[in-house]
Rosetta silent file (secondary structure, phi, psi, omega in degrees, C-alpha in Angstrom):
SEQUENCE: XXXXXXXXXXXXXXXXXXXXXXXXXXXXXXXXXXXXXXXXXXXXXXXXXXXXXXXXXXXXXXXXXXXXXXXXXXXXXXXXXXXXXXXXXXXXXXXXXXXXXXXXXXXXXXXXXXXXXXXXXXXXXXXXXXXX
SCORE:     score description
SCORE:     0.000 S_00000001
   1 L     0.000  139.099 -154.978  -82.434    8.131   56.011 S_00000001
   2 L  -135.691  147.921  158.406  -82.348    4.952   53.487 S_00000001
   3 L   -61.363  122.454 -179.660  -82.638    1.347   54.555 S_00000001
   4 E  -103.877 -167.714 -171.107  -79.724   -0.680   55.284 S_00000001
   5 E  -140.699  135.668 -167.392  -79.072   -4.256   54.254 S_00000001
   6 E  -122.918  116.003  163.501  -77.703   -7.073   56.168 S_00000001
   7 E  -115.683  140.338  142.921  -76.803  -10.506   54.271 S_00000001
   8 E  -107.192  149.221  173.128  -75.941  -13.509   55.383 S_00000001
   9 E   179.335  174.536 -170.589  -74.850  -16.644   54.335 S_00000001
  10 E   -31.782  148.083  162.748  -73.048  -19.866   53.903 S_00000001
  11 L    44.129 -150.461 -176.575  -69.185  -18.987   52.897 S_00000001
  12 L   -65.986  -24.640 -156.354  -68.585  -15.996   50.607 S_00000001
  13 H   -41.121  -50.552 -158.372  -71.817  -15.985   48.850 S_00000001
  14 H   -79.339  -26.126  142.635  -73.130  -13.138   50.195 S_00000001
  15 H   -35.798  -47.465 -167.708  -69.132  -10.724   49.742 S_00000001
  16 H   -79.134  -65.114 -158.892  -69.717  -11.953   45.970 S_00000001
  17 H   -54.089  -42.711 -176.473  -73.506  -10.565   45.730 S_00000001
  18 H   -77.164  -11.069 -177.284  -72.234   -6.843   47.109 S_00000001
  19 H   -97.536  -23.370  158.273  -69.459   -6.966   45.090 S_00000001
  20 H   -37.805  -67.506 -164.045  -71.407   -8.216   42.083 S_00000001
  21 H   -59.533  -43.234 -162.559  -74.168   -5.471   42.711 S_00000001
  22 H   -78.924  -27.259  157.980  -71.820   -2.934   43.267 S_00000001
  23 H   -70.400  -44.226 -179.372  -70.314   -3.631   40.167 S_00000001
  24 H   -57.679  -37.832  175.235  -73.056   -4.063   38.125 S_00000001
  25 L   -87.728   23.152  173.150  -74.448   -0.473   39.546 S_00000001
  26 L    60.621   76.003  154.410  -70.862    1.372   38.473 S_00000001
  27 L    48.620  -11.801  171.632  -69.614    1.062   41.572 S_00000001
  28 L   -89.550  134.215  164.454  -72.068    3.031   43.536 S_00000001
  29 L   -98.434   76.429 -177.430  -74.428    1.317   46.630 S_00000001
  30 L   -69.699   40.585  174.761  -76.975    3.537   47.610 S_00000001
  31 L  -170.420  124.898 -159.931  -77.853    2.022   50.580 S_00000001
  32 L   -72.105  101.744  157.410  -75.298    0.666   53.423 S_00000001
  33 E  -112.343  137.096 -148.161  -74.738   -2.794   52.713 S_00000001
  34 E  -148.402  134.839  169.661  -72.842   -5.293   54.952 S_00000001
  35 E  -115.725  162.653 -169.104  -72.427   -9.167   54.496 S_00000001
  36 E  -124.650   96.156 -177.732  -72.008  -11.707   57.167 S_00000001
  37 E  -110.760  144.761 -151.600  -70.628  -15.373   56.475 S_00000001
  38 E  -103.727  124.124  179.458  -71.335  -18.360   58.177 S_00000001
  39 L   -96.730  178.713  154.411  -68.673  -21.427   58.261 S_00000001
  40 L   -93.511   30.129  135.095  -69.895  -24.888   59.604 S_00000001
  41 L   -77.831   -3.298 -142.708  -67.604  -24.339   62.624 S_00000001
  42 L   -82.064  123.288  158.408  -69.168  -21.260   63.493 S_00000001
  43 L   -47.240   60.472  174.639  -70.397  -20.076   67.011 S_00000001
  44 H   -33.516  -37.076  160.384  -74.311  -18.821   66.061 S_00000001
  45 H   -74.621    3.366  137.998  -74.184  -16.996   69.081 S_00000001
  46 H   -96.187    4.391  137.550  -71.320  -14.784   68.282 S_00000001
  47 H   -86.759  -17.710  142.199  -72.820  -14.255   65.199 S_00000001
  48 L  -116.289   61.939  113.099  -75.182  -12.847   66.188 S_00000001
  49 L   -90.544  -42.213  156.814  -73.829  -10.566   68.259 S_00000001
  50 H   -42.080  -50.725 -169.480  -71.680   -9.827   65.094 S_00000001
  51 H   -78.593  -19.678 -178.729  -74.888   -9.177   63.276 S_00000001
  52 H   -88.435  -28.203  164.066  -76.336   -6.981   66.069 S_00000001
  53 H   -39.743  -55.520 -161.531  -72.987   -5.028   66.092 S_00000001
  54 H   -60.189  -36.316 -167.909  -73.510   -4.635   62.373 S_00000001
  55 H   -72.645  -38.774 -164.429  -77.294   -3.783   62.316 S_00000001
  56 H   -72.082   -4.242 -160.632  -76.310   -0.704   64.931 S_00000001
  57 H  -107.842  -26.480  164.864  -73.763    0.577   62.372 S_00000001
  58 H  -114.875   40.417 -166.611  -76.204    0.635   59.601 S_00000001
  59 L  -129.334  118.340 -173.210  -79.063    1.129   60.929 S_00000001
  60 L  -100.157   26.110  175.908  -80.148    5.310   60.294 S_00000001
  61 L    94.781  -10.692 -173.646  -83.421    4.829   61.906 S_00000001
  62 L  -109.678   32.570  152.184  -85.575    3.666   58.847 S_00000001
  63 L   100.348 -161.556  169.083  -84.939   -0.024   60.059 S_00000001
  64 E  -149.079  147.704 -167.628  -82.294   -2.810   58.101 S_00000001
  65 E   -97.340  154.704  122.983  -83.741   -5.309   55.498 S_00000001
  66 E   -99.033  142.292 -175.951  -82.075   -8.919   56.012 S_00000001
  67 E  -128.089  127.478 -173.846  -81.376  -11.485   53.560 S_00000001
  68 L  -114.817 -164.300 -160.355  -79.971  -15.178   53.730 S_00000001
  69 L  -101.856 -102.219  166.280  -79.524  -17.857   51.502 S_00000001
  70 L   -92.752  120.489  160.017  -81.493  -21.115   52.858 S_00000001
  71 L   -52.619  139.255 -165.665  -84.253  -21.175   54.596 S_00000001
  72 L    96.814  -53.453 -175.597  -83.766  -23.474   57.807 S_00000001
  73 L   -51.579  152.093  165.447  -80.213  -22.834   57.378 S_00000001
  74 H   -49.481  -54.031 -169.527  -77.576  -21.918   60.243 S_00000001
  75 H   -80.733   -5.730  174.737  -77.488  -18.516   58.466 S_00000001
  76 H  -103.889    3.666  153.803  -80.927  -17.856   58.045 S_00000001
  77 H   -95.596    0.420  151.114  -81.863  -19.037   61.834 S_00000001
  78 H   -57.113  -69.252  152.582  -79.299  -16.370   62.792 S_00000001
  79 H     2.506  -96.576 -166.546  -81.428  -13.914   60.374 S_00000001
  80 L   -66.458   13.392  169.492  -84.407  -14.720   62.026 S_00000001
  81 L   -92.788   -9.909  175.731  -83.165  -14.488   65.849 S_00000001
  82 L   -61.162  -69.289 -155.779  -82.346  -10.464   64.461 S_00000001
  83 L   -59.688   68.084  171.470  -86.249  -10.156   63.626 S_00000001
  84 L  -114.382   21.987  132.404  -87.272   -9.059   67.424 S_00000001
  85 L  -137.797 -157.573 -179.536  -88.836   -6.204   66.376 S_00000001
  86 L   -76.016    2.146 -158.555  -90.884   -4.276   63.362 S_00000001
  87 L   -93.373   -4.283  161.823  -87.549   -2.276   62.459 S_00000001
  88 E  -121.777  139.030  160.016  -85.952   -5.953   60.747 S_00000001
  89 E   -97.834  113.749  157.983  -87.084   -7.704   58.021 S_00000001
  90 E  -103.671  159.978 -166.687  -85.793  -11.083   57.071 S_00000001
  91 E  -138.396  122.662  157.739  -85.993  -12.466   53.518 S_00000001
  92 L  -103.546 -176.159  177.490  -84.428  -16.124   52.906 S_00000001
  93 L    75.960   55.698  161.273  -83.821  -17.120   49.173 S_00000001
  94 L   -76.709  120.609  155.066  -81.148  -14.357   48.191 S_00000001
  95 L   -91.016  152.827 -176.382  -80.590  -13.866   44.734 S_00000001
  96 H   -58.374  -68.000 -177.092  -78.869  -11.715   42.406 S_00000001
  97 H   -39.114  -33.016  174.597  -82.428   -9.776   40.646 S_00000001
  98 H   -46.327  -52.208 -158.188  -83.284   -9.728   44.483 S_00000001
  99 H   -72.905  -32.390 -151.486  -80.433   -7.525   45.714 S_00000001
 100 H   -69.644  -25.904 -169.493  -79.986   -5.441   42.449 S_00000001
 101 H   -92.926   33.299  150.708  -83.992   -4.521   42.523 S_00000001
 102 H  -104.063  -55.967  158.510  -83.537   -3.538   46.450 S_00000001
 103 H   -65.762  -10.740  166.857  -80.850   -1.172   45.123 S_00000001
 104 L   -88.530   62.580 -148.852  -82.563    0.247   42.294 S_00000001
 105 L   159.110   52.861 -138.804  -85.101    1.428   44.895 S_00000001
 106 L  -126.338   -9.018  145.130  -83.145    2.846   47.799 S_00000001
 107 L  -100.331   30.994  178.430  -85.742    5.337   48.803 S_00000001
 108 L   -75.329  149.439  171.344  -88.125    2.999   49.709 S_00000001
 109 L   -66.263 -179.588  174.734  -89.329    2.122   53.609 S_00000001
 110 H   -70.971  -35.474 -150.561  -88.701   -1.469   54.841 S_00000001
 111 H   -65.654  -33.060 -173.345  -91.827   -2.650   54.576 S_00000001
 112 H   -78.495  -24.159   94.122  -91.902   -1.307   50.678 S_00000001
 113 H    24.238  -94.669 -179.515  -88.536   -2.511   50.537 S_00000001
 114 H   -55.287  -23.312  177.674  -89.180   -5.936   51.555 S_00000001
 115 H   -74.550  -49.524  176.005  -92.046   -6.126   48.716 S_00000001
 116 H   -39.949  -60.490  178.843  -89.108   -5.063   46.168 S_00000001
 117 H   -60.261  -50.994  170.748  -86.988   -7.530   47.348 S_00000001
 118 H   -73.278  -23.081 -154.419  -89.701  -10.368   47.009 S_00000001
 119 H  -102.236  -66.634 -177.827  -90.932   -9.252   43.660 S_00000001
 120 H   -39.117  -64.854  177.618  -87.202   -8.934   42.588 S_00000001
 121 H   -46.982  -39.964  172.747  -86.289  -12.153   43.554 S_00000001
 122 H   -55.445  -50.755 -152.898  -89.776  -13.945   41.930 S_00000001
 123 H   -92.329   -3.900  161.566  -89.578  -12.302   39.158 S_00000001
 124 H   -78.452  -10.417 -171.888  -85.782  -12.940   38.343 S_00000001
 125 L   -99.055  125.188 -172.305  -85.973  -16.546   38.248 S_00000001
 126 L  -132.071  140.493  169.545  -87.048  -17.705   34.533 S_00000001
 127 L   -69.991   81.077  169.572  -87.487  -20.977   32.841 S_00000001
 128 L   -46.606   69.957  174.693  -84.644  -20.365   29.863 S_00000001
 129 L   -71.441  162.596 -176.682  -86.339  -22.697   27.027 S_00000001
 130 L   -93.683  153.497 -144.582  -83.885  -23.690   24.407 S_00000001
 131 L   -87.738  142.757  166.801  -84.330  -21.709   21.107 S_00000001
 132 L   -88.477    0.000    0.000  -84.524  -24.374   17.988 S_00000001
């Protein structure tokens, strides 16, 4: 049983990161990934009941990691209204280096999982100086 992954966020963002990833890995996901998108019109509370739907369809018993966008944000206080027990994770501050280093990694537990996913994310963001 593998971890799944739930993202949400503003718009499309989070459709372009699985489709990204999943390109970037030759087309294979090893681990049941499902995005969620948020509008500013949106009902939170039928979004999450969308998201609880979602969690039940990928969730094989070893828990589901979530990931948003902004912290504070509509989609990441959906996220965290998810976390009611130890079997969700939420993560805000989704990134590419986040998701792909969650998917290189796809037999990990949540909790080791969620460490990936922070580490990924940290350690993808670089100060590019420019070369003279």
């Amino acid at each position: 049983m593998a971890v799944g992954v739930l993202i949400i966020t503003h718009g499309e963002i989070g459709d372009q990161f699985v489709k990204t990833a999943e390109s970037t890995l030759a087309g294979n996901l090893p681990l049941q990934c499902r995005a969620i998108s948020v509008s500013q019109t949106c009902d939170p509370d039928a979004l999450v009941e969308k998201c609880c739907a979602v969690i039940e369809q990928i969730n094989t018993g070893s828990g589901v990691l979530v990931l948003t966008d902004i912290y504070g944000s509509t989609p990441s206080n959906i996220a965290n209204r998810l976390a009611t027990d130890s079997n969700i994770k939420v993560i805000a501050g989704i990134n590419l280096p986040m998701l792909i280093r969650i998917l290189n990694y796809p037999d990990s537990d949540l909790d080791e999982l969620a460490e990936k996913a922070l580490s990924g994310g940290h350690d993808g963001i670089i100060y590019c100086e420019q070369m003279n």
